[in-house]
C-alpha positions in Angstrom: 2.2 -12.6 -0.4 3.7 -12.8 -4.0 4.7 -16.2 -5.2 8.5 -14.3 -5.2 8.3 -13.9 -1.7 7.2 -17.6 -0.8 10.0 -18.7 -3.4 12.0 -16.9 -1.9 11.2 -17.6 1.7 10.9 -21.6 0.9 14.6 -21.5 -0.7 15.6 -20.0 2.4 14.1 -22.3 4.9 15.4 -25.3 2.4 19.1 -23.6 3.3 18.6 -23.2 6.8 17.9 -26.8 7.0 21.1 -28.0 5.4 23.1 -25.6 7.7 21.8 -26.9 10.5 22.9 -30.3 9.4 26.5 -29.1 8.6 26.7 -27.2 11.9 23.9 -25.8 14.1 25.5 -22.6 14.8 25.2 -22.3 10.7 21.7 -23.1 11.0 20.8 -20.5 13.4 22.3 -17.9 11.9 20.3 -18.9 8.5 16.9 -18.9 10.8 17.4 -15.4 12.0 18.6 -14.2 8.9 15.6 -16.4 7.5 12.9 -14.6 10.2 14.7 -11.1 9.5 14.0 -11.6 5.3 10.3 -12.7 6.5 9.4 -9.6 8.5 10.8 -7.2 6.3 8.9 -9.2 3.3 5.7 -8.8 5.7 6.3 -5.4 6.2 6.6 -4.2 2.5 3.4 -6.0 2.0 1.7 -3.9 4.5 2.6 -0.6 3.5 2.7 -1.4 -0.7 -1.4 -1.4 -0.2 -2.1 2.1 1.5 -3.8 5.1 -0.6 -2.8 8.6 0.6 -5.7 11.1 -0.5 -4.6 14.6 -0.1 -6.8 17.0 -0.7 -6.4 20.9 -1.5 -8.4 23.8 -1.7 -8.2 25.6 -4.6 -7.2 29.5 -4.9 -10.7 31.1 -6.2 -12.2 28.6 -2.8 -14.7 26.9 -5.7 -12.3 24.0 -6.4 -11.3 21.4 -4.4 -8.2 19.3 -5.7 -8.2 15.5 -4.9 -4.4 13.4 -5.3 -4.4 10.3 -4.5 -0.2 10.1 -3.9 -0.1 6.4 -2.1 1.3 3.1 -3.6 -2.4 2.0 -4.0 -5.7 2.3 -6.1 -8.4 4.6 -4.0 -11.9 2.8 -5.5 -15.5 4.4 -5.5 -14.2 7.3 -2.9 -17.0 10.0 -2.5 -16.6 13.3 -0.5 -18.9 16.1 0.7 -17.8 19.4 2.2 -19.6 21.0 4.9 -22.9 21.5 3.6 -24.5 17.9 3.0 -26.8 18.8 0.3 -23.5 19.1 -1.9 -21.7 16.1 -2.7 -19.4 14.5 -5.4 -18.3 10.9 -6.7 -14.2 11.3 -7.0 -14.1 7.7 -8.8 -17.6 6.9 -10.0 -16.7 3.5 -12.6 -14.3 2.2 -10.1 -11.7 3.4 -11.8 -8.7 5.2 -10.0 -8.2 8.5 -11.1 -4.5 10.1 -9.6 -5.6 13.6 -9.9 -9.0 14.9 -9.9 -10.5 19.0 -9.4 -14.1 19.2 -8.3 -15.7 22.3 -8.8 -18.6 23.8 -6.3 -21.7 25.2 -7.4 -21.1 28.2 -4.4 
């Protein structure tokens, strides 16, 4: 997690304690709220890191468009088509490239 989310998770249990020294019914509602904010922190961290690589064919059938349209980087990605003795690095200096057009020798 982002030091953010621990700061702001460590404020929050900080609270919760207090509450539950004014009245526990306070406190209770703080640790659900508390566990609610945690899951929902744990959640956004799960689905910030997913690439989405959508790929097209292109309209003479020699190209094929890569997009990478996820909240992530897609690293050293490699694809072949049907035929294995054809094949093509997408991101060959580990570098993410958003939008890429191969074109087949066919």
């Amino acid at each position: 997690m982002e030091k953010k989310h621990i700061l702001l998770l460590a404020i929050g249990a900080v609270c919760c304690v207090i509450l539950f020294f004014i009245n526990v019914y306070l406190g209770a509602t703080g640790a659900i709220i508390l566990a609610a904010l945690a899951m929902s922190v744990l959640i956004m961290e799960d689905s910030r890191v997913l690439p989405e690589i959508t790929i097209e064919l292109g309209d003479d059938a020699k190209k094929i468009r890569v997009k990478n349209e996820g909240n992530a980087a897609g690293l050293r990605d490699s694809m072949s088509p049907l035929s294995r003795s054809i094949s093509s690095s997408i991101c060959p200096n580990s570098r993410p490239i958003p939008h890429t057009t191969t074109r087949f020798p066919i």
